[in-house]
NUVOMI-273016 format. One record per residue: residue number from 1; residue in one letter; x negated, y, z of N, C-alpha, C, CB in turn. Coordinates in Angstrom, 3 decimals. Glycine has a CB too. Example, Ala and Ser with C-alpha at 12.3 -4.5 7.8 and 13.67 -1.06 7.14 Angstrom:
% NUVOMI-273016
(1,a,(-13.190,-5.690,7.800),(-12.300,-4.500,7.800),(-13.200,-3.300,7.800),(-11.308,-4.473,9.046))
(2,s,(-12.850,-2.250,7.080),(-13.670,-1.060,7.140),(-12.900,0.030,7.870),(-14.084,-0.598,5.725))
//
This chain:
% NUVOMI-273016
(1,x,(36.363,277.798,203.984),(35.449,276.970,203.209),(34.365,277.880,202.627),(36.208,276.188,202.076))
(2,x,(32.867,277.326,202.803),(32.500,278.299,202.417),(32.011,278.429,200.742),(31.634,278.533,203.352))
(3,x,(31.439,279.086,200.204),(31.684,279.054,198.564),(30.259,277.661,197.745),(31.277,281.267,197.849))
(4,x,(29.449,277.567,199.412),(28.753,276.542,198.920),(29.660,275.056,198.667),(27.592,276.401,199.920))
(5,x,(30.262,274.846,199.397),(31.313,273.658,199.394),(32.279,273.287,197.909),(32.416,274.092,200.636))
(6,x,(32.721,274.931,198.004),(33.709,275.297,197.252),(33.172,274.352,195.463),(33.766,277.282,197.363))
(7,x,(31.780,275.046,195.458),(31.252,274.350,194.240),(31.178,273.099,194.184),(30.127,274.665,193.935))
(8,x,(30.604,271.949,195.362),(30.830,270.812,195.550),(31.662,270.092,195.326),(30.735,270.677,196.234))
(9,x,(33.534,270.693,195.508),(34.203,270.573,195.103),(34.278,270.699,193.427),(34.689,271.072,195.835))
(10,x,(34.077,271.680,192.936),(34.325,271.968,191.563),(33.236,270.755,191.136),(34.013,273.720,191.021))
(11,x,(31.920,270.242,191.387),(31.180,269.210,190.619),(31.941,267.890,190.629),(29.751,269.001,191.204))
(12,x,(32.611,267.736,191.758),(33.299,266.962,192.170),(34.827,266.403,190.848),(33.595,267.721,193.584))
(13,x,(35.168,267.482,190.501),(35.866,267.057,189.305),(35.611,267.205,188.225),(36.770,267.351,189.207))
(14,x,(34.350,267.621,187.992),(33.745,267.492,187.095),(32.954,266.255,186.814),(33.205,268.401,187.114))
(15,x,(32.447,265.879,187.626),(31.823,264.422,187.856),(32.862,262.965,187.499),(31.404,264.391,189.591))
(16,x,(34.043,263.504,187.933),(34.972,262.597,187.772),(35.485,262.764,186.118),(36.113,262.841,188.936))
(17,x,(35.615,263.946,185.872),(36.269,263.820,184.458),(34.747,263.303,183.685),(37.094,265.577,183.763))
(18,x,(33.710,263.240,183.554),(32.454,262.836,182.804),(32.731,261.168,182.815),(30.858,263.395,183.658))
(19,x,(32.699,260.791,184.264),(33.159,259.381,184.616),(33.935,258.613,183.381),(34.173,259.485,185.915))
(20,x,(35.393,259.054,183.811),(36.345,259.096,182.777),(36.211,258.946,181.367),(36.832,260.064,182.871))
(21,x,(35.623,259.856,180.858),(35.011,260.108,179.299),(33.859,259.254,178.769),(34.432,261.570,179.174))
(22,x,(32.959,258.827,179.982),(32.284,258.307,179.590),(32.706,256.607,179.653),(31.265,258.860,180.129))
(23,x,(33.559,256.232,180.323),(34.197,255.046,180.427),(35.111,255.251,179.338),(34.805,254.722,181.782))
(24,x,(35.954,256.447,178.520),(36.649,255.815,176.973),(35.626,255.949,176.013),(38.071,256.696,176.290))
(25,x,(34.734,256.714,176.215),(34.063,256.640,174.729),(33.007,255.375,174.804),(33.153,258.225,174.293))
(26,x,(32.629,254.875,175.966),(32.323,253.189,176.021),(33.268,252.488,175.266),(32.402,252.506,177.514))
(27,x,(34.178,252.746,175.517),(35.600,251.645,175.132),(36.144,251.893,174.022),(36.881,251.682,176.067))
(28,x,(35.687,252.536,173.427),(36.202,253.150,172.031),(37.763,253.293,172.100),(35.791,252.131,170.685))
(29,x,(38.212,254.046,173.125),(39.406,254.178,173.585),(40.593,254.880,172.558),(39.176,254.906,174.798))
(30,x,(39.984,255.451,171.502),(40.501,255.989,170.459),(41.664,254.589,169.638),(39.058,256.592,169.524))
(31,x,(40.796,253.643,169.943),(41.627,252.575,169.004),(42.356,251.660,169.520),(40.884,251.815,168.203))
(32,x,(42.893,250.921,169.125),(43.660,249.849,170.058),(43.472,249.525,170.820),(43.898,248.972,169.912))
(33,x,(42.613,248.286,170.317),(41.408,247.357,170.608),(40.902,247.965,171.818),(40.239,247.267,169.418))
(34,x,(39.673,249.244,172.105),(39.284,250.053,172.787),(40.121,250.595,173.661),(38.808,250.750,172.184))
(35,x,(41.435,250.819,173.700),(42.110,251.393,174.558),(42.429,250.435,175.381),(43.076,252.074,174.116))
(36,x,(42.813,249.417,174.695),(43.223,247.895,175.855),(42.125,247.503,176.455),(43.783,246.357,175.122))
(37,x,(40.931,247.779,176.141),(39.791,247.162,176.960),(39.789,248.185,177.980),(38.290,246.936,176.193))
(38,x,(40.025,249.722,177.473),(39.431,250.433,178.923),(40.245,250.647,180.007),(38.921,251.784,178.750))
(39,x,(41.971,249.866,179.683),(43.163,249.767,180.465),(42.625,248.374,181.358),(44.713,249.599,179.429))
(40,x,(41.948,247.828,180.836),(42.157,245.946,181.382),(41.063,245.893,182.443),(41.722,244.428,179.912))
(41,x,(40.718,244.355,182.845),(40.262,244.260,184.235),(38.938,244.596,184.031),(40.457,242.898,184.972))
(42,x,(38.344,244.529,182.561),(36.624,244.525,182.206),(35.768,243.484,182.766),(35.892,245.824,182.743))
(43,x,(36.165,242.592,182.739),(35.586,241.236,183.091),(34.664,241.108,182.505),(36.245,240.147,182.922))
(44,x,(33.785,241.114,181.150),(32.790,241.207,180.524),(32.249,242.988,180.317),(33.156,240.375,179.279))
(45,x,(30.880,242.911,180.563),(30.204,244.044,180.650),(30.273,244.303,179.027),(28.697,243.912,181.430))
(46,x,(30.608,245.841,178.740),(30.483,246.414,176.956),(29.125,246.724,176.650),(31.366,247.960,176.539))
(47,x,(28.534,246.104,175.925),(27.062,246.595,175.422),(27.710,247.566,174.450),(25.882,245.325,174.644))
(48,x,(26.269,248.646,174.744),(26.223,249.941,173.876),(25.135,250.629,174.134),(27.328,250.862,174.046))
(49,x,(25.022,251.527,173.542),(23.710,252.289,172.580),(24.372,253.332,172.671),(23.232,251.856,170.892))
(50,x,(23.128,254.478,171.984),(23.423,255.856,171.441),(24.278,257.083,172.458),(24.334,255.530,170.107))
(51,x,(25.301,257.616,171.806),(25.968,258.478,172.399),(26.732,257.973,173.450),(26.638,259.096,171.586))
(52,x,(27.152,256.430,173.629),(28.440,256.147,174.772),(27.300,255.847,175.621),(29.846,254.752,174.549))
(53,x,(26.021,255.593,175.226),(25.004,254.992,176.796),(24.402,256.187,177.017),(23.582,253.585,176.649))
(54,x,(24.268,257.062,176.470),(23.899,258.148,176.837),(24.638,259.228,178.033),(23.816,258.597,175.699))
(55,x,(25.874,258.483,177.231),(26.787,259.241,177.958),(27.562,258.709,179.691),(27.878,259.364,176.810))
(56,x,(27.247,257.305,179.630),(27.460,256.837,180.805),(26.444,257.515,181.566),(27.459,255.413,180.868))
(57,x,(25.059,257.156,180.970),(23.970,257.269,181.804),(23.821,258.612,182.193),(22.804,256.782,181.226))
(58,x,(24.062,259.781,181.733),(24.956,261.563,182.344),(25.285,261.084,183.349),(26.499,262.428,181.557))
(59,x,(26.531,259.933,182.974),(27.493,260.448,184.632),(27.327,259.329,185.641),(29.513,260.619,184.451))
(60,x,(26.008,258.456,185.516),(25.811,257.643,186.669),(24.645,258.790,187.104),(25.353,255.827,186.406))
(61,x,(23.779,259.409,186.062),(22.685,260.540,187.149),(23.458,261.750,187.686),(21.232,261.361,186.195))
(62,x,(24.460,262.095,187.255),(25.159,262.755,187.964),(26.219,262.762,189.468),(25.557,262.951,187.150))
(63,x,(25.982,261.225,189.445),(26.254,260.654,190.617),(25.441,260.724,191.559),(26.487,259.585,190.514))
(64,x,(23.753,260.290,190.768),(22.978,260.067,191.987),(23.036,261.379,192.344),(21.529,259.433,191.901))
(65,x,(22.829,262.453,191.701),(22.432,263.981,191.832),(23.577,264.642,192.867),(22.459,264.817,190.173))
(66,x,(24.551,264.274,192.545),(25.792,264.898,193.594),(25.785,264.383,195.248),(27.416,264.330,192.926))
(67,x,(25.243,262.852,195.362),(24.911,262.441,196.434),(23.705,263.266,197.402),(24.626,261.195,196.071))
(68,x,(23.010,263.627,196.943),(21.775,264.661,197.624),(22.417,266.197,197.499),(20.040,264.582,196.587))
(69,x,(22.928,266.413,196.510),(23.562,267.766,197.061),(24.656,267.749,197.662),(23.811,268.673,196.179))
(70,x,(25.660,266.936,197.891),(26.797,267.405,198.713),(25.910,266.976,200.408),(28.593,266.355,198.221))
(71,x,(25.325,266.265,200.489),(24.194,266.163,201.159),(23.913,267.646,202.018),(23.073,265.761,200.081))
(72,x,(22.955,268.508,201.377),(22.793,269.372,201.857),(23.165,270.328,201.911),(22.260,269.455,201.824))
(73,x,(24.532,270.375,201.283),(25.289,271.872,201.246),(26.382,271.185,202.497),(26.205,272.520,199.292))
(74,x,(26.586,269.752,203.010),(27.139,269.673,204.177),(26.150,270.270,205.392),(27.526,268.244,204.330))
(75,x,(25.500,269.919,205.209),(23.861,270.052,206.356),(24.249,271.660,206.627),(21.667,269.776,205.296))
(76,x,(24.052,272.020,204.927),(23.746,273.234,205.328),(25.024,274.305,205.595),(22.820,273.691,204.318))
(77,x,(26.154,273.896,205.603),(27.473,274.607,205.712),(27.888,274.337,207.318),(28.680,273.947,204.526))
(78,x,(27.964,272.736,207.860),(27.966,272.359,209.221),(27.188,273.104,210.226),(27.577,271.123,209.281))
(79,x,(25.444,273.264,209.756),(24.539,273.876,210.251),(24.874,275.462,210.416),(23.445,273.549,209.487))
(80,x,(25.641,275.632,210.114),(26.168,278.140,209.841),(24.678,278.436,209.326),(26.567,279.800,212.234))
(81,x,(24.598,277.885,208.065),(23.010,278.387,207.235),(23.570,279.535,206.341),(22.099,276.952,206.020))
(82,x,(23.419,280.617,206.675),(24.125,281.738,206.214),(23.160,282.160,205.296),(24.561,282.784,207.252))
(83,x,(21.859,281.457,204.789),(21.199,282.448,204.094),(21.880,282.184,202.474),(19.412,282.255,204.283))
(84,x,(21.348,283.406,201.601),(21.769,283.949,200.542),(21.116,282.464,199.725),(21.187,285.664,200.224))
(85,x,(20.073,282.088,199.908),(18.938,281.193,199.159),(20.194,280.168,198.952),(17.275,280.553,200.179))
(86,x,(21.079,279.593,200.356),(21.857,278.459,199.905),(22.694,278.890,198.936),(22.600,277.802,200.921))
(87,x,(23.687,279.604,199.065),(24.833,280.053,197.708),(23.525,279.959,196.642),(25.839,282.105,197.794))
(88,x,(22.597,281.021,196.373),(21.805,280.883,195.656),(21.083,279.002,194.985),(21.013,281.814,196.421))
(89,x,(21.183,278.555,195.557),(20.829,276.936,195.173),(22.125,276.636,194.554),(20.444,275.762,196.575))
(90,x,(22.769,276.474,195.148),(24.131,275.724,195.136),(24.570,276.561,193.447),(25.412,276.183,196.899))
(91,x,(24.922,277.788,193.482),(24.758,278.205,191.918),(23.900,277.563,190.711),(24.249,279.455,191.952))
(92,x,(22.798,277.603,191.154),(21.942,277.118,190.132),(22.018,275.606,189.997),(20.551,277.548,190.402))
(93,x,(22.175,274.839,191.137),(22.079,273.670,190.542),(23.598,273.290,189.911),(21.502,272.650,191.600))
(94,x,(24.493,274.184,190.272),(25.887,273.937,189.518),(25.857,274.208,187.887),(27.048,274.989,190.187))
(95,x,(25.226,275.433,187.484),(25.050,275.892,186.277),(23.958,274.639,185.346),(24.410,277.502,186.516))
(96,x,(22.834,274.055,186.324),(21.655,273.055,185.111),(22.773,272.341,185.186),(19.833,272.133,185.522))
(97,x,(23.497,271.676,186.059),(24.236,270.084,186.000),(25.190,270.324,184.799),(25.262,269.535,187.603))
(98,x,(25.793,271.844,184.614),(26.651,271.778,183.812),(26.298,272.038,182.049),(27.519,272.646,184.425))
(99,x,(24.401,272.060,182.299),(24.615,272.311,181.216),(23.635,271.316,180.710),(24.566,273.672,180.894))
(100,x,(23.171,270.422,181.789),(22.361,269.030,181.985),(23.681,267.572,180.929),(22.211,268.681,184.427))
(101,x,(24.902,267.608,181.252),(25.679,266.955,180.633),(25.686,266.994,178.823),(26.817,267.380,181.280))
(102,x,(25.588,268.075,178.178),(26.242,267.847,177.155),(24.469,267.574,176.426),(27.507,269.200,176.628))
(103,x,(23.539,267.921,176.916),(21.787,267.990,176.456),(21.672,266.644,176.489),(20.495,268.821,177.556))
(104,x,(22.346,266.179,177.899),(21.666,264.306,178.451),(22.385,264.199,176.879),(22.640,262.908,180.440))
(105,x,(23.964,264.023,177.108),(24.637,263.210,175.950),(23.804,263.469,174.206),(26.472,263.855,175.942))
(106,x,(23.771,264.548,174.286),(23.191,265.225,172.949),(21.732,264.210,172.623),(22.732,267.185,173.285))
(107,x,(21.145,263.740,173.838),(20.023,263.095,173.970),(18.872,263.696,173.100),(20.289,261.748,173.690))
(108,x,(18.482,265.011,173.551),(17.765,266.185,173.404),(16.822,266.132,174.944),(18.915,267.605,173.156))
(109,x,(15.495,265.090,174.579),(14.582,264.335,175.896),(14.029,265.568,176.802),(13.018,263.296,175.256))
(110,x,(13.064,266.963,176.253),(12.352,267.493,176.885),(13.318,268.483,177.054),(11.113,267.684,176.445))
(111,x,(14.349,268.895,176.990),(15.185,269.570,177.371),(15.905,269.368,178.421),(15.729,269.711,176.638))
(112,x,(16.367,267.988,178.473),(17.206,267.441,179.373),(16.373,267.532,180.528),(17.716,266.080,179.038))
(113,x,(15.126,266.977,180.627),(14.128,267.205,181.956),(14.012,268.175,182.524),(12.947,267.051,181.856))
(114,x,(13.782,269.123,181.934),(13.641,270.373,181.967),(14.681,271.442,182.650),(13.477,270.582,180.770))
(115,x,(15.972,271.067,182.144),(17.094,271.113,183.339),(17.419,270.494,184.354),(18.013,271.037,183.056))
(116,x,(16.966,269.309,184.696),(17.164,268.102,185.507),(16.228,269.568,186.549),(16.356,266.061,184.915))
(117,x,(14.967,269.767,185.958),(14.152,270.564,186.814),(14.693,271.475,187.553),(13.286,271.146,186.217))
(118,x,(15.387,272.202,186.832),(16.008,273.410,187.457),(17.113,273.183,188.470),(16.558,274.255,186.405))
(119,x,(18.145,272.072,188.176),(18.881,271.795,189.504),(18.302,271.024,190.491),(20.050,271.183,189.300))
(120,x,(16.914,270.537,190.452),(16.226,270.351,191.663),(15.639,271.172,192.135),(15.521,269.576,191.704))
(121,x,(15.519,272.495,191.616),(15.141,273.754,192.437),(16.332,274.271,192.919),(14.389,274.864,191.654))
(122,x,(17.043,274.580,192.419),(18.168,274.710,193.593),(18.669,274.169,194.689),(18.990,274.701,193.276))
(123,x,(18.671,272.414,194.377),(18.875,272.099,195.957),(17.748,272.199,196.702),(19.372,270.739,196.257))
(124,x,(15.690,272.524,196.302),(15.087,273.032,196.760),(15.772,274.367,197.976),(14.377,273.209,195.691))
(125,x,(16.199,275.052,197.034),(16.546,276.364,197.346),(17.445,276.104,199.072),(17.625,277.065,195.849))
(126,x,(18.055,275.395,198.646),(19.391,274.607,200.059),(18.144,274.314,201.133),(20.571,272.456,199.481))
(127,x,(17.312,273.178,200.925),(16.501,272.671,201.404),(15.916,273.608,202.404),(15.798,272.185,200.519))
(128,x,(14.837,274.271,201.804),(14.193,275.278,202.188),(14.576,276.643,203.470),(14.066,275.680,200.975))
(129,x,(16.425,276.523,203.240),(17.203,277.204,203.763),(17.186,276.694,205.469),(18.487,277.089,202.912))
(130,x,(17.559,275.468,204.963),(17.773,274.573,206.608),(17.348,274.485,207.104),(17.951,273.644,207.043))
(131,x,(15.600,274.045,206.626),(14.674,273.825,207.265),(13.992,275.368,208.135),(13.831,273.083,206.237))
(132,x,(14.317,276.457,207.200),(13.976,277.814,208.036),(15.027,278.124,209.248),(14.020,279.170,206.963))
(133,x,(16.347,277.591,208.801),(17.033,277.821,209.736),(17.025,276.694,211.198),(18.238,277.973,209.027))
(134,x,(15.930,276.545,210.947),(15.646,275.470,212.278),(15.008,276.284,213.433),(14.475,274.115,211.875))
//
């Protein structure tokens, strides 16, 4: 496996535990009430604000974001894209995403962009790789 994957994997449960967290602290899972809602079928949608919509909304862009990079670190791992630039992407956009989560939630605006930026230069970085290796 190569170590670009390897990270894919690691966003991969990371993505899932955000999921998670962000579905109890919707549910105010701390309390009864909240815990039985985030056990039950959720038949009615939970309105919310602030830190729990903030915090969903992390791990639905972290969804879209994982979809384009596992994307091209398949491309580019299937493809034998041996250059340094991919590990090099694949690092960086692992490090903004991880530090893109607690800024989104924190809901700290020109910051959060601003990292959003930087893990789109990294899968730049992937990008750029494949396409040379054509």
């Amino acid at each position: 496996m190569t170590k670009t994957l390897m990270i894919v994997a690691e966003l991969v449960v990371i993505n899932w535990a955000l999921i998670v967290a962000a579905s109890l602290i919707k549910s105010k899972a701390w309390k009864p009430s909240g815990l039985m809602a985030a056990m039950g079928n959720r038949e009615e949608a939970v309105e919310c604000s602030g830190f729990p919509a903030r915090t969903e909304r992390a791990a639905k862009n972290m969804l879209e974001n994982m979809v384009l990079f596992s994307a091209l670190a398949l491309v580019a791992s299937v493809g034998g894209v041996a250059d340094p630039h991919v590990e090099l992407g694949a690092r960086i956009f692992f490090w903004a995403r991880l530090v893109y989560i607690p800024i989104y939630m924190a809901g700290i605006p020109v910051a959060r962009t601003a990292i959003w930026a930087i893990s789109v230069i990294g899968m730049g970085l992937i990008f750029v790789s494949i396409v040379q290796a054509l």
